[in-house]
Jmol script that loads the backbone (N, CA, C; Angstrom):
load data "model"
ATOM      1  N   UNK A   1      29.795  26.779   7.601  1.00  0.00           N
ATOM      2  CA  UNK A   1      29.647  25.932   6.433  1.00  0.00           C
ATOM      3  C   UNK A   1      28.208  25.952   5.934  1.00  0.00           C
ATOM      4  N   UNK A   2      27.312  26.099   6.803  1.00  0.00           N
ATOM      5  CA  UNK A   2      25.850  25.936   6.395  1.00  0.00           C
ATOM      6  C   UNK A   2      25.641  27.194   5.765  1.00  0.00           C
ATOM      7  N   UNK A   3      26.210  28.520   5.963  1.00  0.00           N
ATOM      8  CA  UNK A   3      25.915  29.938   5.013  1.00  0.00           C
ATOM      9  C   UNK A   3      26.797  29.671   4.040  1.00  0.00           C
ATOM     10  N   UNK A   4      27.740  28.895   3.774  1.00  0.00           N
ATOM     11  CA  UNK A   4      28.066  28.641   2.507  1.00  0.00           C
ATOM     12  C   UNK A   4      27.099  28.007   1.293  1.00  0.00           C
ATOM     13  N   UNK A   5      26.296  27.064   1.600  1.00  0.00           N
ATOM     14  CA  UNK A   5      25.642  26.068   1.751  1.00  0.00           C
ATOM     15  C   UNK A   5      24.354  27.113   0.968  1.00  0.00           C
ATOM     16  N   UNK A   6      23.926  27.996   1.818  1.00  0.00           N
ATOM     17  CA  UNK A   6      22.741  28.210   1.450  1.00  0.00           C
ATOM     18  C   UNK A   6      22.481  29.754   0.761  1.00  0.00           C
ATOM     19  N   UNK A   7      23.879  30.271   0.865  1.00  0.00           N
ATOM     20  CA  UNK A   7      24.050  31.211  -0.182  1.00  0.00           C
ATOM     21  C   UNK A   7      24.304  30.757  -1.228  1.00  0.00           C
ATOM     22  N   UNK A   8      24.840  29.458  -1.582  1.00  0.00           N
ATOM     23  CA  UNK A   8      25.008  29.005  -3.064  1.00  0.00           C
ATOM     24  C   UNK A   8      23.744  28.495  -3.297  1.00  0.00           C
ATOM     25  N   UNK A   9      22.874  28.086  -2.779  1.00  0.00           N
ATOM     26  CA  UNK A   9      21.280  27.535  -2.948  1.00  0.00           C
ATOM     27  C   UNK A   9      20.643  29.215  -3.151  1.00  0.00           C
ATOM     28  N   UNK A  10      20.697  29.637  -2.796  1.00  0.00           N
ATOM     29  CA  UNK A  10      20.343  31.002  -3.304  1.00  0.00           C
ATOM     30  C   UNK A  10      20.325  31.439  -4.549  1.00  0.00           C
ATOM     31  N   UNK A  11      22.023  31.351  -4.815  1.00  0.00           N
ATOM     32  CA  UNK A  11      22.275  31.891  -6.234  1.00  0.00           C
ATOM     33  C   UNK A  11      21.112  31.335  -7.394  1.00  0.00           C
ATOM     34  N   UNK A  12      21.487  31.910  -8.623  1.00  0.00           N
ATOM     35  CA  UNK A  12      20.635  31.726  -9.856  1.00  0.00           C
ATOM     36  C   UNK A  12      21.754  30.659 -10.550  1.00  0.00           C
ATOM     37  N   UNK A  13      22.369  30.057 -10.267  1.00  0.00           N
ATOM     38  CA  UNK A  13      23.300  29.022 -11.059  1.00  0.00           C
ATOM     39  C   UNK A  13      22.359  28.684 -12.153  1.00  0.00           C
ATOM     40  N   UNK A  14      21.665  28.279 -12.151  1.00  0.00           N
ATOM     41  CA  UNK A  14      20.685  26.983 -12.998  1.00  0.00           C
ATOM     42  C   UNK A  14      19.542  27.412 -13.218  1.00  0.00           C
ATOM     43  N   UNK A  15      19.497  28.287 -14.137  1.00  0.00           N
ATOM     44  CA  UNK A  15      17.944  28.816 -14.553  1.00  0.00           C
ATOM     45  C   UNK A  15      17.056  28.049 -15.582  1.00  0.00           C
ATOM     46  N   UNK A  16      15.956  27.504 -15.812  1.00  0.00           N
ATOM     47  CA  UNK A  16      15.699  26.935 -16.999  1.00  0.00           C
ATOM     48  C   UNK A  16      15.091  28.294 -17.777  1.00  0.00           C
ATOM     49  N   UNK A  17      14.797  27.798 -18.853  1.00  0.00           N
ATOM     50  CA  UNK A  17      14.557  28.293 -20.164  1.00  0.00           C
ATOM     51  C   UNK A  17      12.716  28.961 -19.710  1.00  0.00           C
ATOM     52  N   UNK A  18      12.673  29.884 -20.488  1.00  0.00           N
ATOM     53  CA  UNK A  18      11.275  30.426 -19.659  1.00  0.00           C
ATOM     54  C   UNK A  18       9.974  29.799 -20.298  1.00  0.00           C
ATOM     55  N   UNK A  19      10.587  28.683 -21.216  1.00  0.00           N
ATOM     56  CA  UNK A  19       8.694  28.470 -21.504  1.00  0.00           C
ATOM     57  C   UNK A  19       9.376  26.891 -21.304  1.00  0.00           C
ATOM     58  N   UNK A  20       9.989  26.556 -20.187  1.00  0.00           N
ATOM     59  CA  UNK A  20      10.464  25.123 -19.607  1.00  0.00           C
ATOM     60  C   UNK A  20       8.778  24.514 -19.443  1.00  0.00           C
ATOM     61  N   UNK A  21       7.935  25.345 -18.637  1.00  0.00           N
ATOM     62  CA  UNK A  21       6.840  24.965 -18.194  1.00  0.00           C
ATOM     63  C   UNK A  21       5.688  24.162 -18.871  1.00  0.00           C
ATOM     64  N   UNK A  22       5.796  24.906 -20.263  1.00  0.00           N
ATOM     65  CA  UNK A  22       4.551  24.681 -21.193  1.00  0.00           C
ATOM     66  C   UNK A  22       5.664  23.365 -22.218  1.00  0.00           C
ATOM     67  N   UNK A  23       6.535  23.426 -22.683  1.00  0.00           N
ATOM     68  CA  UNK A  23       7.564  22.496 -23.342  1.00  0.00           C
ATOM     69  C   UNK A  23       7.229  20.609 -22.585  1.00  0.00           C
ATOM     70  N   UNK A  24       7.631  20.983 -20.987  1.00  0.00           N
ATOM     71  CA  UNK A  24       7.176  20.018 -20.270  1.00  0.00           C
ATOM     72  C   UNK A  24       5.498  19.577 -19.859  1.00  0.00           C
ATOM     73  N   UNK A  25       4.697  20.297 -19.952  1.00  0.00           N
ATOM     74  CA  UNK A  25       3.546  19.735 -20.426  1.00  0.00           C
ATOM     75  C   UNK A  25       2.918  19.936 -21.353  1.00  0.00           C
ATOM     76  N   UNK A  26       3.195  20.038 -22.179  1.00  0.00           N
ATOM     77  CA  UNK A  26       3.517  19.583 -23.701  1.00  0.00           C
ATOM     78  C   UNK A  26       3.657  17.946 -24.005  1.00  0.00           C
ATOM     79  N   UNK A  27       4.954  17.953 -24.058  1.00  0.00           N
ATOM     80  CA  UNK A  27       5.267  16.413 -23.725  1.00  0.00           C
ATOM     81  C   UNK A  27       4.516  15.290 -22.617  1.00  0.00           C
ATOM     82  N   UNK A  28       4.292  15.972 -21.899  1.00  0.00           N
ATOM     83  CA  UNK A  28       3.637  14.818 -21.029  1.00  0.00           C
ATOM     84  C   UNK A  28       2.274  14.693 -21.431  1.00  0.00           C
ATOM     85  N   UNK A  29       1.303  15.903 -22.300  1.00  0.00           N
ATOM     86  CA  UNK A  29       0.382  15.645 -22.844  1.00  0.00           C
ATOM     87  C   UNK A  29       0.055  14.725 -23.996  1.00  0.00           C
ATOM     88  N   UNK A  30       1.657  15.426 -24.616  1.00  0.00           N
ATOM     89  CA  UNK A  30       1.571  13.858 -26.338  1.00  0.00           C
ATOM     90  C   UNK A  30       1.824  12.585 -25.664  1.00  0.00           C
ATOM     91  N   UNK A  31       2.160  12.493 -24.102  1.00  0.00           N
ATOM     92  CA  UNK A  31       2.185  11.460 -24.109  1.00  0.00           C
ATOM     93  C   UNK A  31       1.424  10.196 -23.208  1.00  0.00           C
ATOM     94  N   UNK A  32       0.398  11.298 -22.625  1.00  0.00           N
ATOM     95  CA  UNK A  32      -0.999  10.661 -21.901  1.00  0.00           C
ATOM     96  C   UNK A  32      -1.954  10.342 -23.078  1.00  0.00           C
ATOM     97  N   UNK A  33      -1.582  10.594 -24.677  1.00  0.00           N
ATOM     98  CA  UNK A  33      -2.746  10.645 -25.148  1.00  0.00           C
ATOM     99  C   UNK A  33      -2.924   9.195 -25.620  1.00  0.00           C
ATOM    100  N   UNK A  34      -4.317   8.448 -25.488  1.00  0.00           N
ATOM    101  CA  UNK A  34      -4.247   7.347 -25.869  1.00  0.00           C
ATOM    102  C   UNK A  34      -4.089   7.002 -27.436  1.00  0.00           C
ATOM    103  N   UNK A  35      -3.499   5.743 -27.854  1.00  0.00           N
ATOM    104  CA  UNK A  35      -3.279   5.330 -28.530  1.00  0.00           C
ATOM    105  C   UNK A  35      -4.589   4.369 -29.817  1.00  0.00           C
ATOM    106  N   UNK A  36      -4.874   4.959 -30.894  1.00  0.00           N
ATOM    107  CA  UNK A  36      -5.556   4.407 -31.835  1.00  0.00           C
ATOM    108  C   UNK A  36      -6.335   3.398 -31.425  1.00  0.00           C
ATOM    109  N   UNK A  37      -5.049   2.228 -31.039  1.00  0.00           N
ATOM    110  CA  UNK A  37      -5.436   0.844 -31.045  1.00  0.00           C
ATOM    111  C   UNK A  37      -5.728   0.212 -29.581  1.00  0.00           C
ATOM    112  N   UNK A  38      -5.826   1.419 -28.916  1.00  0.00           N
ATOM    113  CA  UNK A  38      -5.665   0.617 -27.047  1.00  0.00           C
ATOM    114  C   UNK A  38      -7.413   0.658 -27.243  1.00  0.00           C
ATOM    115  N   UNK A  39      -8.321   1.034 -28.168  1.00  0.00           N
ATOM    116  CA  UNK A  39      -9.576   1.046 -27.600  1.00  0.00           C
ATOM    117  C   UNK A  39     -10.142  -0.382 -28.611  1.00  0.00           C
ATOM    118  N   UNK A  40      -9.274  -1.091 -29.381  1.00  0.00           N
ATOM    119  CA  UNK A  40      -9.040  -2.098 -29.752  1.00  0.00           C
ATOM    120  C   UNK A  40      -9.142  -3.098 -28.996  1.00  0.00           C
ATOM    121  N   UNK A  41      -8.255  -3.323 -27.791  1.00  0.00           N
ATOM    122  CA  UNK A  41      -7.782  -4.094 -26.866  1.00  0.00           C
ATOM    123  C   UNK A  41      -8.604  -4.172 -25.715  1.00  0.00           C
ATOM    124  N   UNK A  42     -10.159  -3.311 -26.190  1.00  0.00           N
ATOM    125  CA  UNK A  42     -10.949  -3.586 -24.816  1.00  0.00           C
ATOM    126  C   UNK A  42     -11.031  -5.110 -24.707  1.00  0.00           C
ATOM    127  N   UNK A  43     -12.017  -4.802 -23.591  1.00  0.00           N
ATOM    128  CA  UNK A  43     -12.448  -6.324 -23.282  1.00  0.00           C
ATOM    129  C   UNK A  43     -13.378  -6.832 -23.695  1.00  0.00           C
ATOM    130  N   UNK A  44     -14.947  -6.301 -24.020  1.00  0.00           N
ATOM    131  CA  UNK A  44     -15.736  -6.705 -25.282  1.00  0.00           C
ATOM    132  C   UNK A  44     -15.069  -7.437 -26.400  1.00  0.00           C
ATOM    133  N   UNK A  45     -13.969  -6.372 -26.721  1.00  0.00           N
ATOM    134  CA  UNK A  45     -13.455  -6.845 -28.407  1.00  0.00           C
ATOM    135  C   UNK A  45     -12.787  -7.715 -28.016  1.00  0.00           C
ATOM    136  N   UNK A  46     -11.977  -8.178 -26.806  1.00  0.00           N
ATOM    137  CA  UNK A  46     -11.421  -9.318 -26.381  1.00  0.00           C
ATOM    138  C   UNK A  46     -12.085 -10.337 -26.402  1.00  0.00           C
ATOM    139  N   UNK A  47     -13.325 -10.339 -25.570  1.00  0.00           N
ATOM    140  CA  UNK A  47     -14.070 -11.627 -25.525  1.00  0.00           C
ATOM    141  C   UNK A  47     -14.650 -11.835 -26.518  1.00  0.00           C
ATOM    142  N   UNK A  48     -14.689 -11.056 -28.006  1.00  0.00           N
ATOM    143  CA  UNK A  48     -15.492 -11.498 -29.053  1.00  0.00           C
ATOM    144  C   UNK A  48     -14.783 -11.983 -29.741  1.00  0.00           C
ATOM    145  N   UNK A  49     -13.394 -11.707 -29.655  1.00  0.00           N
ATOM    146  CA  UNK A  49     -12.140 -12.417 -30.590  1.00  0.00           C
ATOM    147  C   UNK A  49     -12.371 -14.384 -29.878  1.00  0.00           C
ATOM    148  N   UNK A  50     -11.951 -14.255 -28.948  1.00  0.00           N
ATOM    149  CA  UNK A  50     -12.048 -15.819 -27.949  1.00  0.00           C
ATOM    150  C   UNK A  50     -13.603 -16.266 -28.615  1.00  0.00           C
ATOM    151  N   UNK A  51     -14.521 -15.553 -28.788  1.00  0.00           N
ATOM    152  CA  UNK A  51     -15.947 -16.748 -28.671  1.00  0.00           C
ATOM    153  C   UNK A  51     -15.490 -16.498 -30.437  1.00  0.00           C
ATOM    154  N   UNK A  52     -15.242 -16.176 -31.139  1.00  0.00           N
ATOM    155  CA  UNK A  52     -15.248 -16.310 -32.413  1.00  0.00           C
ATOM    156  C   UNK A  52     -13.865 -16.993 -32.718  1.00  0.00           C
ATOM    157  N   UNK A  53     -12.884 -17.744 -32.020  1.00  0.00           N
ATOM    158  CA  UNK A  53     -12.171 -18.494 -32.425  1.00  0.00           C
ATOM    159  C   UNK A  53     -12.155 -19.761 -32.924  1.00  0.00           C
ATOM    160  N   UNK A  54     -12.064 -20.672 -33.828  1.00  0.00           N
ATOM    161  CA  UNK A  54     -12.767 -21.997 -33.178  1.00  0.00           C
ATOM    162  C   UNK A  54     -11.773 -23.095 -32.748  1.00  0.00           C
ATOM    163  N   UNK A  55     -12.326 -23.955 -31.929  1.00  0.00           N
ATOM    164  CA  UNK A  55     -11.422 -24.420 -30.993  1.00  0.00           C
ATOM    165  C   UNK A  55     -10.545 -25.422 -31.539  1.00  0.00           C
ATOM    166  N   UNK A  56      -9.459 -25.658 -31.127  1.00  0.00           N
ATOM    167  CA  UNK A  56      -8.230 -26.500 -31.499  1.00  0.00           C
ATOM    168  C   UNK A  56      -8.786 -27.966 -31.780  1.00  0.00           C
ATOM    169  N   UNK A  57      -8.698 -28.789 -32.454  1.00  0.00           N
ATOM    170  CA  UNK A  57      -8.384 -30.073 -32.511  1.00  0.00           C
ATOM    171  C   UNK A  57      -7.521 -30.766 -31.274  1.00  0.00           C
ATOM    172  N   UNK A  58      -7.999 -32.321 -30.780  1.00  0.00           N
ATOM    173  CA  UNK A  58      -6.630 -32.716 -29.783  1.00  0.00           C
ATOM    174  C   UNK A  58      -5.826 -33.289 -29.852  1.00  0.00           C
ATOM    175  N   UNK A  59      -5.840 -33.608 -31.474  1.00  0.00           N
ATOM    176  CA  UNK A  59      -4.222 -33.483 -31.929  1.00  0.00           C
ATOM    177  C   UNK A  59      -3.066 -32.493 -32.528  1.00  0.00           C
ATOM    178  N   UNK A  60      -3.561 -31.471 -32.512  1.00  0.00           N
ATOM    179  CA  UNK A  60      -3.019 -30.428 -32.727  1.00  0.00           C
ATOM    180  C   UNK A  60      -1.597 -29.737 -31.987  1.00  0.00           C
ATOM    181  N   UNK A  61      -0.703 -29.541 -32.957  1.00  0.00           N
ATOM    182  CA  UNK A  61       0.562 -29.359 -32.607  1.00  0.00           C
ATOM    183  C   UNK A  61       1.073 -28.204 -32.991  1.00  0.00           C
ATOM    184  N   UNK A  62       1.849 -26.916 -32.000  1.00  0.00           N
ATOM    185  CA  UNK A  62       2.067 -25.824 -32.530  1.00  0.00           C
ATOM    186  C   UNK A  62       2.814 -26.241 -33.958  1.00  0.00           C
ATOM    187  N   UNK A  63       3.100 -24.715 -35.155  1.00  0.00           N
ATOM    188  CA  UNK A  63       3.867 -25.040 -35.586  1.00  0.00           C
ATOM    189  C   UNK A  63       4.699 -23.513 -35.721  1.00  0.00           C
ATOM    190  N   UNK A  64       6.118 -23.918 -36.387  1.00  0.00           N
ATOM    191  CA  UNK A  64       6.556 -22.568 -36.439  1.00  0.00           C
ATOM    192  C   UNK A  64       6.800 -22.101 -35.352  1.00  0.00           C
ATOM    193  N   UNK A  65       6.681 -20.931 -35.344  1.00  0.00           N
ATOM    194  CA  UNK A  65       6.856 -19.992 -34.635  1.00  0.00           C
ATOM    195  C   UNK A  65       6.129 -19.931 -33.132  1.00  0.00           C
ATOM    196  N   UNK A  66       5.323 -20.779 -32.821  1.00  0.00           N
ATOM    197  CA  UNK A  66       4.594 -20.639 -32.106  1.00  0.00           C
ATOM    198  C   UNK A  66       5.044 -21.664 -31.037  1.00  0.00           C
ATOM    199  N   UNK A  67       6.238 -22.451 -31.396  1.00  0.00           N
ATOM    200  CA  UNK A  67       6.732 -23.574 -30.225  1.00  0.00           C
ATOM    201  C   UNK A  67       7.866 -22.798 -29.759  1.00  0.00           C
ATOM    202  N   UNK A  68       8.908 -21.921 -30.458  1.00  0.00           N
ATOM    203  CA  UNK A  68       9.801 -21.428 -29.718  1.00  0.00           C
ATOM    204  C   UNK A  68       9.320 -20.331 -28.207  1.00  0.00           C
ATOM    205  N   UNK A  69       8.385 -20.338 -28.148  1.00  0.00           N
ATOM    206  CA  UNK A  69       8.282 -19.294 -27.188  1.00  0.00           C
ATOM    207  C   UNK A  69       7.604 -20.219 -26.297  1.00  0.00           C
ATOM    208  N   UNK A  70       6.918 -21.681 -26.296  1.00  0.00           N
ATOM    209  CA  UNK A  70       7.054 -22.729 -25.423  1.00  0.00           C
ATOM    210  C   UNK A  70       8.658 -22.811 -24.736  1.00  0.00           C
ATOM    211  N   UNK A  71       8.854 -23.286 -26.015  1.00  0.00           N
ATOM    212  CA  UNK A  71      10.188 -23.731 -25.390  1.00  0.00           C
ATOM    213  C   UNK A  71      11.260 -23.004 -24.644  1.00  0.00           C
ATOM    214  N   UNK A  72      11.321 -21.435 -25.030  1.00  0.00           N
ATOM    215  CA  UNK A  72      11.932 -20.538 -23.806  1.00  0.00           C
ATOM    216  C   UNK A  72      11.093 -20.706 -23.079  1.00  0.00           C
ATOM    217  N   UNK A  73       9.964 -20.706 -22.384  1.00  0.00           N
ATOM    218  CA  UNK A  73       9.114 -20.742 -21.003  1.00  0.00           C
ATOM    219  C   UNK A  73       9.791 -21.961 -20.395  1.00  0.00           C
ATOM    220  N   UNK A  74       9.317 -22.968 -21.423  1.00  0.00           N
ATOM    221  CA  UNK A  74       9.847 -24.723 -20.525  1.00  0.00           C
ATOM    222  C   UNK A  74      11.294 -24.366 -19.789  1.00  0.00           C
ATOM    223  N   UNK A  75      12.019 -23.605 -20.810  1.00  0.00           N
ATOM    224  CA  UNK A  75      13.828 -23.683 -20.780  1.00  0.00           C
ATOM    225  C   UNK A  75      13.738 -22.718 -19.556  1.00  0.00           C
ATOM    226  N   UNK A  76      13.342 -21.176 -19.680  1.00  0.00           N
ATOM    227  CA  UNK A  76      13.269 -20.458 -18.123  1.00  0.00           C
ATOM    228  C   UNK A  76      13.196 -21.174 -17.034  1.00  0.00           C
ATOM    229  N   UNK A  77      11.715 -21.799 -17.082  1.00  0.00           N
ATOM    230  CA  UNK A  77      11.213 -22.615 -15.369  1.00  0.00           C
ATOM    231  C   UNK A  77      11.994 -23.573 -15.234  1.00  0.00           C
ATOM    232  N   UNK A  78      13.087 -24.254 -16.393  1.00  0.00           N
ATOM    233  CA  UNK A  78      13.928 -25.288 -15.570  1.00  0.00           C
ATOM    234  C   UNK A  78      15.037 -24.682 -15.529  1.00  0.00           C
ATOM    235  N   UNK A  79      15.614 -23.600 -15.569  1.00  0.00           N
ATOM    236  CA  UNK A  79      16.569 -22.558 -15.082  1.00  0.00           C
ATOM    237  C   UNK A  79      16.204 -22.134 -14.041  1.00  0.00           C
ATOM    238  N   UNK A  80      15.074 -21.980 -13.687  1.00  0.00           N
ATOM    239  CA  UNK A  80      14.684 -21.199 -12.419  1.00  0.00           C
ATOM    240  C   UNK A  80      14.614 -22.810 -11.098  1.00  0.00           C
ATOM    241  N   UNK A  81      14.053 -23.987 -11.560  1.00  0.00           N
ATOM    242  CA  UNK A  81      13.961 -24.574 -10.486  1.00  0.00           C
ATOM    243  C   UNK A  81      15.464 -25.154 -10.318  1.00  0.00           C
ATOM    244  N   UNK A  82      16.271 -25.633 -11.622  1.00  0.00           N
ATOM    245  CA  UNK A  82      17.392 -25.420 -11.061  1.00  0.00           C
ATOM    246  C   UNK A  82      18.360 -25.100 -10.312  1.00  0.00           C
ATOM    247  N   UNK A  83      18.338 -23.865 -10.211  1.00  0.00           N
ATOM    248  CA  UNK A  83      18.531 -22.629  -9.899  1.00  0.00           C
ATOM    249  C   UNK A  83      18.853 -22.997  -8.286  1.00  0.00           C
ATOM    250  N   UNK A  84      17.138 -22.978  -8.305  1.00  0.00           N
ATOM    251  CA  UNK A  84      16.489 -22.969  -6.966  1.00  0.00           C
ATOM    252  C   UNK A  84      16.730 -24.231  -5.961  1.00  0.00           C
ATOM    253  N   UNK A  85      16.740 -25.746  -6.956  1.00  0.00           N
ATOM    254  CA  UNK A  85      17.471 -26.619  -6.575  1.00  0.00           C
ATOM    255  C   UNK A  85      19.189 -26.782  -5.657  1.00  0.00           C
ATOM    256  N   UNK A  86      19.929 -25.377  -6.695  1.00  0.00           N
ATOM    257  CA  UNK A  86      21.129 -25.947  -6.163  1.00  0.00           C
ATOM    258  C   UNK A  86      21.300 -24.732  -5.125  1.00  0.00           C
ATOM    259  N   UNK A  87      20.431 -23.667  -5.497  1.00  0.00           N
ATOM    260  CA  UNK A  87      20.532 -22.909  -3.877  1.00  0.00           C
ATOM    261  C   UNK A  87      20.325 -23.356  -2.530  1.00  0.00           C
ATOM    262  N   UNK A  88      19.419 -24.495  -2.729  1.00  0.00           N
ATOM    263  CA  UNK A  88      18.958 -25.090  -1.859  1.00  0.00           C
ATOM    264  C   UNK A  88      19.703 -26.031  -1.072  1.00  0.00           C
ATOM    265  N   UNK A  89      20.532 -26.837  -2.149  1.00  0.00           N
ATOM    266  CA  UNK A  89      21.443 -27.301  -1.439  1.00  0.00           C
ATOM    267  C   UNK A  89      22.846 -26.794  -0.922  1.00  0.00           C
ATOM    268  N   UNK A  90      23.287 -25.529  -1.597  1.00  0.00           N
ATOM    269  CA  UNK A  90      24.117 -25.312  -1.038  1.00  0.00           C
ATOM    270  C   UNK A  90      24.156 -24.272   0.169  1.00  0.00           C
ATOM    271  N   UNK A  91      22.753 -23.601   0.702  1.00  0.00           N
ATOM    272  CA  UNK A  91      22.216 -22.948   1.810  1.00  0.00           C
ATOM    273  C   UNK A  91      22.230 -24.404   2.843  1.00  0.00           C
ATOM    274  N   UNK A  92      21.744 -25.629   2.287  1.00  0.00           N
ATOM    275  CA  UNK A  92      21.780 -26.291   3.212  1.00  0.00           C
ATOM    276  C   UNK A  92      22.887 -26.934   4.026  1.00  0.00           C
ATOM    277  N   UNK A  93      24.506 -26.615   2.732  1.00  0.00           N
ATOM    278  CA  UNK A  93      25.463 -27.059   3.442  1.00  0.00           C
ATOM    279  C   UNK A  93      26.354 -26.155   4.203  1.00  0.00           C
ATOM    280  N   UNK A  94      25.743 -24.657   3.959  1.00  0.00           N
ATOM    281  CA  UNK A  94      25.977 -23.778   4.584  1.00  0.00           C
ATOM    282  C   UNK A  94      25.721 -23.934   6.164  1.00  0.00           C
ATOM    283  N   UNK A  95      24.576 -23.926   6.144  1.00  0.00           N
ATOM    284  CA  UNK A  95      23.488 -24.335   7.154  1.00  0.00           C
ATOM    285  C   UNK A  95      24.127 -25.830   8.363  1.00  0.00           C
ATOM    286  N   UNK A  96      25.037 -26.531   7.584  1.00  0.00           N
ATOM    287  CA  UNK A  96      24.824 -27.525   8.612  1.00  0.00           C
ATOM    288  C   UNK A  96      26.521 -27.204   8.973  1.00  0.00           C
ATOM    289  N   UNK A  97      27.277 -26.595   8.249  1.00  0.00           N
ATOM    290  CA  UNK A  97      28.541 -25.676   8.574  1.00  0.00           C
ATOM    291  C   UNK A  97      28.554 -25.172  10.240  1.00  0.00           C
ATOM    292  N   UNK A  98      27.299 -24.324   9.830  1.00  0.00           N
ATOM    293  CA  UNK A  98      27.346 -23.201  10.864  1.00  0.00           C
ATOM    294  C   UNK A  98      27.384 -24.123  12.027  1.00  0.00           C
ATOM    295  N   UNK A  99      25.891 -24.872  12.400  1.00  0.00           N
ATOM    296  CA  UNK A  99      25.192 -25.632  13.283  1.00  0.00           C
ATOM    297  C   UNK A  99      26.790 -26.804  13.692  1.00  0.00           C
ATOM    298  N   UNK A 100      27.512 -27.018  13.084  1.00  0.00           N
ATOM    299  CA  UNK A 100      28.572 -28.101  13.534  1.00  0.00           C
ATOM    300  C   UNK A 100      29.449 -27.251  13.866  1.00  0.00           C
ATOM    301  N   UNK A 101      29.862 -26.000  13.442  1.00  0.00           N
ATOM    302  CA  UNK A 101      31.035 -25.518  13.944  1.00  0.00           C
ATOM    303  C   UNK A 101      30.254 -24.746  15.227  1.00  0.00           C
ATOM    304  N   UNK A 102      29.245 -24.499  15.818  1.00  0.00           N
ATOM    305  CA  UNK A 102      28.504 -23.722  17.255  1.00  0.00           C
ATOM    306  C   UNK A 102      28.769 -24.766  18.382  1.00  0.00           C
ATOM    307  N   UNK A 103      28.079 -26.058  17.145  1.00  0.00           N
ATOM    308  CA  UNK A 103      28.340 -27.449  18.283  1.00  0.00           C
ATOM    309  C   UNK A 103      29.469 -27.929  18.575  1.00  0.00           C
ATOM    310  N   UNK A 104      30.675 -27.570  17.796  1.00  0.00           N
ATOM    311  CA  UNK A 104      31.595 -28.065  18.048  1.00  0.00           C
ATOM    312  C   UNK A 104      32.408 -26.787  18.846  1.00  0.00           C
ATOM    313  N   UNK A 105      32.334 -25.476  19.222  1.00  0.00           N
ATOM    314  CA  UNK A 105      32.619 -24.788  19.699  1.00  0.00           C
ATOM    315  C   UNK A 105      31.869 -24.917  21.023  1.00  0.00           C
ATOM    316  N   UNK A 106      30.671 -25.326  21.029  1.00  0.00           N
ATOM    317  CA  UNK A 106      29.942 -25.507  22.485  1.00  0.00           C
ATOM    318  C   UNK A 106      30.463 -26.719  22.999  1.00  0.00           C
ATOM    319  N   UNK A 107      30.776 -27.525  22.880  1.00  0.00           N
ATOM    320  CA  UNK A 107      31.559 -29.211  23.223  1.00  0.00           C
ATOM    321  C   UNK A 107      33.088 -28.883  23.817  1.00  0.00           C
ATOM    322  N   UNK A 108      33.528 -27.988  23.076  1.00  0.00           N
ATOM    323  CA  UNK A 108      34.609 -27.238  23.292  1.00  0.00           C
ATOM    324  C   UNK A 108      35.137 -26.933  24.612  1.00  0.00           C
ATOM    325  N   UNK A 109      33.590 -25.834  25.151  1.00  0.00           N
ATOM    326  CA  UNK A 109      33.593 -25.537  26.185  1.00  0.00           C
ATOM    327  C   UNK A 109      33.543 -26.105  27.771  1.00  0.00           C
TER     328      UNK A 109
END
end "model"
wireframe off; spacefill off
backbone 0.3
color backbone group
């Protein structure tokens, strides 16, 4: 079975195309190349955006567009502790399952 095996690994079944080589780095070159705006996004130009902002008022209230994406965060983390809440309890009634049916199998004995 194994010279079956490795005479078909032999064969030429599956040849690629002869300029496979240069095609594929090709592509991987258009696509290491950086982008316009990533030298935008340094961190200089970062921290000059922040010191040139000026700062909020403390009554200030999102508006628009800018509370819905609060409010999925708020809505996630109380999905997640939820979540996490009722795993908790029901690992715990798992948990006291096990521990009563060992004890009650050891009492048994």
């Amino acid at each position: 079975m194994d010279d079956d095996l490795d005479s078909l690994l032999r064969e030429d079944l599956l040849l690629p195309p002869p300029d496979f080589t240069q095609r594929v780095m090709k592509n991987l070159a258009a696509q290491i190349q950086p982008l316009p705006h990533a030298q935008a996004d340094s961190l200089p130009h970062l921290l000059a955006q922040a010191v040139q902002r000026p700062a909020r008022p403390s009554g200030w209230a999102p508006e628009g567009r800018a509370v819905w994406p609060r409010l999925r965060w708020l809505a996630a983390r109380a999905g997640l502790a939820g979540g996490g809440l009722l795993g908790f309890v029901l690992g715990l009634d798992q948990l006291a399952s096990f521990v009563f049916g060992l004890w009650l199998a050891g009492a048994a004995l």
